[in-house]
PAKE-316883 format. One record per residue (C-alpha): x, y, z. Coordinates in nm, 3 decimals, always signed. Layout:
<rs>
{r {X; Y; Z}}
...
</rs>
This chain:
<rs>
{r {+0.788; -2.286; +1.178}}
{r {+0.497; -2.044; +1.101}}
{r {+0.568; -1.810; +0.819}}
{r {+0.502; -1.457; +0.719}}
{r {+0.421; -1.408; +1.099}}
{r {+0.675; -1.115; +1.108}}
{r {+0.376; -0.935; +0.821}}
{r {+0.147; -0.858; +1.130}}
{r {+0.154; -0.517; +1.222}}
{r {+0.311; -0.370; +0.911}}
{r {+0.235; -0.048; +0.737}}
{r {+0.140; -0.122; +0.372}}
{r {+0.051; +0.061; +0.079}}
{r {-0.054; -0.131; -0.241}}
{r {-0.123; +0.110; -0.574}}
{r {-0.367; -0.007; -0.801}}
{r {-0.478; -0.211; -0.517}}
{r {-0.889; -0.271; -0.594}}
{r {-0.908; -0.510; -0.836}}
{r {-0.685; -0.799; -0.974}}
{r {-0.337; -0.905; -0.911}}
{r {-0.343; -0.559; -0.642}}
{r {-0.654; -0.653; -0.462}}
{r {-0.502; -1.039; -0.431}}
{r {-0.215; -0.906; -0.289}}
{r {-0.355; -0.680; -0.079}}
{r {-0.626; -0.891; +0.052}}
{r {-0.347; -1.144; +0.137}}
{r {-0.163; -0.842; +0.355}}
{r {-0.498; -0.818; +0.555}}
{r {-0.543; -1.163; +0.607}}
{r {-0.184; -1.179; +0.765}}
{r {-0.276; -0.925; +0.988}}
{r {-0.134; -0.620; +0.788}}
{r {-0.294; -0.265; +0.783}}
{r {-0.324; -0.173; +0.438}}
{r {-0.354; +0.105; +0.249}}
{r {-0.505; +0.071; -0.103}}
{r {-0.490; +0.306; -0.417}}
{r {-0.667; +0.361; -0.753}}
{r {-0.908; +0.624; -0.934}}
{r {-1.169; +0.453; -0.924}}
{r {-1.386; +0.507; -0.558}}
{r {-1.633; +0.278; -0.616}}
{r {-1.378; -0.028; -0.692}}
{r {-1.196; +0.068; -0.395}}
{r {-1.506; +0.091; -0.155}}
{r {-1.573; -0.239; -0.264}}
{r {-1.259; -0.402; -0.189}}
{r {-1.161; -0.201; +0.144}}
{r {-1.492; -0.352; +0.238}}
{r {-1.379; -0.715; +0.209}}
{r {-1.027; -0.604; +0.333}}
{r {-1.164; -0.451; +0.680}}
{r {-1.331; -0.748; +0.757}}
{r {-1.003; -0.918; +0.761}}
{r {-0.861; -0.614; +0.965}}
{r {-1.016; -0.319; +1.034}}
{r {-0.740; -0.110; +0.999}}
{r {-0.744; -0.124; +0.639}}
{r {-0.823; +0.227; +0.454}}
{r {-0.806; +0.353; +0.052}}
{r {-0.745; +0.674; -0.103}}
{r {-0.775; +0.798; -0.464}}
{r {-0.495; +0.897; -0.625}}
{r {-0.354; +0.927; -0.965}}
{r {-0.024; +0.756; -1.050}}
{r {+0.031; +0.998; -1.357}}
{r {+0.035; +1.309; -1.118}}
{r {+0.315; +1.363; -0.927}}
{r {+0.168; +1.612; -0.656}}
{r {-0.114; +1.301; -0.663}}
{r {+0.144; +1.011; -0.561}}
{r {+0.311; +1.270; -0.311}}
{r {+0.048; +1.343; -0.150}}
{r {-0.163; +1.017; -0.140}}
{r {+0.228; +0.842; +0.009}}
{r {+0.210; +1.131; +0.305}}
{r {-0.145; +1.080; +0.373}}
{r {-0.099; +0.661; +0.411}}
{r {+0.207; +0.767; +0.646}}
{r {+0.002; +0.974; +0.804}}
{r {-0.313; +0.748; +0.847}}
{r {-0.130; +0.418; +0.936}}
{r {+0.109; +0.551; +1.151}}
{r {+0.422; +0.425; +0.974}}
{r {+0.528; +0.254; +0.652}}
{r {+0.695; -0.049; +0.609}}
{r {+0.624; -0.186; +0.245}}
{r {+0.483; -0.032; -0.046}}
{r {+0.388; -0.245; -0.358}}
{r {+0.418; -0.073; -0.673}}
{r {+0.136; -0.251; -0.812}}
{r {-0.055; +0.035; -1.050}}
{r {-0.009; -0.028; -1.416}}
{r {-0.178; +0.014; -1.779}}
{r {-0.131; -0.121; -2.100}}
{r {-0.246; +0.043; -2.475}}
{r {-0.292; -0.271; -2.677}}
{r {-0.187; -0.118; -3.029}}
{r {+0.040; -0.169; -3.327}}
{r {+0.376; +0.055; -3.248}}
{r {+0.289; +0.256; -3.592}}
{r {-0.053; +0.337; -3.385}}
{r {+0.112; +0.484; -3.066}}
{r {+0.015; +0.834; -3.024}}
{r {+0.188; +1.049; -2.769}}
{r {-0.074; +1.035; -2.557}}
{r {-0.086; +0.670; -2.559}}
{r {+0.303; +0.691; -2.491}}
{r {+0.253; +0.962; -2.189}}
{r {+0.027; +0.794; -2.030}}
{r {+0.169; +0.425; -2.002}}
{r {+0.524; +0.557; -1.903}}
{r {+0.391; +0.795; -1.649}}
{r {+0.148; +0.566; -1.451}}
{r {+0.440; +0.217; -1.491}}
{r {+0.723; +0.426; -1.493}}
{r {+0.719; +0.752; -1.376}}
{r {+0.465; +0.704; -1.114}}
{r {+0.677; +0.402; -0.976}}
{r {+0.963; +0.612; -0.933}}
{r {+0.791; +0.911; -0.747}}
{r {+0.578; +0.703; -0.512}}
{r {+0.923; +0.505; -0.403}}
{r {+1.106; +0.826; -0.382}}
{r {+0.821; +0.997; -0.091}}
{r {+0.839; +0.616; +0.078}}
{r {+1.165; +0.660; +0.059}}
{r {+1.146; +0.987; +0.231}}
{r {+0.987; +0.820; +0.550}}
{r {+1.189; +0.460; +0.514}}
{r {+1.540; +0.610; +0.478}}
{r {+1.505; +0.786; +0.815}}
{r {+1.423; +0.464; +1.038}}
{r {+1.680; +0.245; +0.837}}
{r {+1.442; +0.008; +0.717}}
{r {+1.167; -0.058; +0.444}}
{r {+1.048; -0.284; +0.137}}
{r {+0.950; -0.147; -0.183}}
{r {+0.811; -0.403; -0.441}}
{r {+0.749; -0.283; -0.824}}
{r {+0.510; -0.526; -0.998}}
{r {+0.708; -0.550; -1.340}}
{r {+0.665; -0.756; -1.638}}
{r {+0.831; -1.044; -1.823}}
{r {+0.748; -0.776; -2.072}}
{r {+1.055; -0.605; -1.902}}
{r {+1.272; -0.899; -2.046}}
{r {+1.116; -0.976; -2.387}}
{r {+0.921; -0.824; -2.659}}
{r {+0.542; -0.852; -2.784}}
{r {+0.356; -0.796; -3.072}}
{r {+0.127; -0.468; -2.951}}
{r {+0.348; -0.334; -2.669}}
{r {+0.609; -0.121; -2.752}}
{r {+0.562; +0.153; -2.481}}
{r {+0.455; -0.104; -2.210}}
{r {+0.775; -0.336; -2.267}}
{r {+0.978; +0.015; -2.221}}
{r {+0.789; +0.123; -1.918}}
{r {+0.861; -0.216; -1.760}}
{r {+1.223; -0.249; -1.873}}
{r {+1.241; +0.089; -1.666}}
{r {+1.130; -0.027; -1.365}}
{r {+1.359; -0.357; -1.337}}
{r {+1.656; -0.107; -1.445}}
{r {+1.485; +0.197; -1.102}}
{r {+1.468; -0.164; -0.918}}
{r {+1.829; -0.191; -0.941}}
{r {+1.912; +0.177; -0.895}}
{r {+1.733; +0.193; -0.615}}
{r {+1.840; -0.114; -0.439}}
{r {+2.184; +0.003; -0.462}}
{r {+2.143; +0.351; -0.340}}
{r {+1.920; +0.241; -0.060}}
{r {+2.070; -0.055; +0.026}}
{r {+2.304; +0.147; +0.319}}
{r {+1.966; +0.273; +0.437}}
{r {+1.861; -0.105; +0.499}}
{r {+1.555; -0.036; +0.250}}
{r {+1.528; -0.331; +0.012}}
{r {+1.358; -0.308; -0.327}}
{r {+1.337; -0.574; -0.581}}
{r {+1.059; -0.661; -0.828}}
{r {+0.839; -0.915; -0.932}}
{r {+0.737; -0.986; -1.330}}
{r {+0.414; -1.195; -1.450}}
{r {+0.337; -1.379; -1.702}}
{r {-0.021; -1.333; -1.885}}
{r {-0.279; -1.337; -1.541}}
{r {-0.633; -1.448; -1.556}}
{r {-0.863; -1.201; -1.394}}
{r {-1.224; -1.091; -1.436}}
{r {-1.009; -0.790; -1.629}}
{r {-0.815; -1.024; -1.886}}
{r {-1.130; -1.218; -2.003}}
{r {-1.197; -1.008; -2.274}}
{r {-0.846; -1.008; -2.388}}
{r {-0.822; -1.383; -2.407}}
{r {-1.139; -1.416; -2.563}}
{r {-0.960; -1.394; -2.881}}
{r {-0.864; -1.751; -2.911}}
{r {-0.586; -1.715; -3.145}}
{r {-0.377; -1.498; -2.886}}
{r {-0.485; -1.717; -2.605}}
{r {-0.331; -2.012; -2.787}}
{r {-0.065; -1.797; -2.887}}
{r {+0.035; -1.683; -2.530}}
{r {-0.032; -2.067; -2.386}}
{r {+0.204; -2.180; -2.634}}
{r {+0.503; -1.936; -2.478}}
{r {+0.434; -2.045; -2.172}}
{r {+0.617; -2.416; -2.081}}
{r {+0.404; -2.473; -1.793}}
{r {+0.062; -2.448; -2.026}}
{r {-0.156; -2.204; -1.845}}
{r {-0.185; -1.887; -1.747}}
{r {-0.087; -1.743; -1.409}}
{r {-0.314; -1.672; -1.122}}
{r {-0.320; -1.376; -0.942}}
{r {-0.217; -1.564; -0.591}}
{r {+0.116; -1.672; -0.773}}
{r {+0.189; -1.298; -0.817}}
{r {+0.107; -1.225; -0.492}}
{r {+0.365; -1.541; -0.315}}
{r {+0.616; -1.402; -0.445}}
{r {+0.550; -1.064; -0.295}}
{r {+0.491; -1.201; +0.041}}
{r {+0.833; -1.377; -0.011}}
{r {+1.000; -1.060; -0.054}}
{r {+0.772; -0.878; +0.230}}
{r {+0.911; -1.132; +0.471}}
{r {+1.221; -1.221; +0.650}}
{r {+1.290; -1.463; +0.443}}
{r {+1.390; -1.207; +0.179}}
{r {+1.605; -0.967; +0.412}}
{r {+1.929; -1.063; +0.206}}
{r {+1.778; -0.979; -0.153}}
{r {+1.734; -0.629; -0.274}}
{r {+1.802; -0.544; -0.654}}
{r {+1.576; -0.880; -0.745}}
{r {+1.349; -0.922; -1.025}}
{r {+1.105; -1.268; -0.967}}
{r {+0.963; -1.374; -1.284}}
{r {+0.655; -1.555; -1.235}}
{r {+0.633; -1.632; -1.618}}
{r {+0.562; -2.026; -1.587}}
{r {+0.898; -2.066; -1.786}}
{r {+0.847; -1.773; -2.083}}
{r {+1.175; -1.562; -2.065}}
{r {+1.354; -1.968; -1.972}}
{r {+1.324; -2.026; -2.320}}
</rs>
């Protein structure tokens, strides 16, 4: 039995889609035989990677867009509908994280990690939901956090933006559900990426976040992005309200 054959042909948009865990997963549409639709801020980062994506399928596009700006996320949602001619799974991969002591946060620091995890999770599914509710069918995928499930020294606003989303997973799911539109989650662990080296060059909280981790590494970005595929697919079609923690065994503990 081939798998993930069912992924050709589908209408995908993945936020935050340029570089890391996004790119991976996106990248991994493509190959499949997906056209997808990529997001970010930064043009440059996203020429780059549509440019290795259309040479897995050419009908693989970006678009800037701004997960903080609701008009943004609206508009960037009708424009992939628009351009690929449908939509049949959107990955809520766009994220950021403040690294700073909780008596550092400012407001702004606040703002602007709940509105791109949270807030702009919540309006991009609502406009997908807009086109998916009408043809009874859909998959919306929020790239959480096992943030979402326990705490960390430094991340006060980004645990609460990611306890959010698994809590709009599950409101979601069950709202939807009659609409045949699934929507689960999947939460990391600590990746490594060309964007994390700098973080774990500190060895003391590379050791630290090794030693949390029962398997004894960190994850790679293609373990993030199996699990998505696994909920993209058929093999999912019974699970909606999900959260998969990729965490190597943290939140087992």
């Amino acid at each position: 039995m081939a798998y993930f054959e069912e992924i050709k042909g589908q209408k995908v948009i993945v936020t935050g889609g340029s570089k890391g865990i996004g790119k991976d997963i996106a990248v991994s549409f493509a190959r499949l035989g997906a056209d997808v639709l990529i997001t970010g801020r930064d043009e440059s980062s996203l020429v780059s990677a549509v440019d290795e994506l259309t040479r897995l399928n050419p009908n693989c596009s970006y678009l800037v867009a701004d997960m903080q700006r609701v008009q943004s996320v609206q508009e960037m949602v009708d424009e992939a509908f628009s351009r690929l001619g449908g939509l049949d799974i959107v990955v809520n991969n766009a994220g950021i994280n403040i690294a700073k002591p909780a008596m550092d946060v400012t407001e702004e620091d606040w703002d602007r990690i709940i509105d791109t995890n949270l807030k702009g999770t919540f309006f991009c599914s609502q406009r997908a939901g807009k086109y998916m509710i009408p043809h009874k069918r859909g998959k919306i995928i929020n790239i959480v956090s096992q943030m979402a499930f326990v705490g960390y020294v430094k991340r006060s606003a980004y645990c609460s933006s990611k306890g959010g989303a698994v809590q709009l997973t599950k409101a979601l799911a069950i709202e939807w559900a009659p609409h045949n539109i699934k929507v689960n989650a999947v939460a990391p662990t600590f990746i490594e990426t060309e964007l994390t080296k700098s973080m774990f060059s500190d060895e003391s909280f590379y050791e630290d976040v090794l030693r949390r981790i029962p398997l004894g590494k960190l994850a790679q970005p293609s373990d993030v992005t199996g699990a998505v595929l696994f909920l993209s697919s058929d093999l999912a079609n019974f699970v909606t309200g999900e959260t998969i923690r990729v965490d190597g065994g943290w939140t087992a503990i």
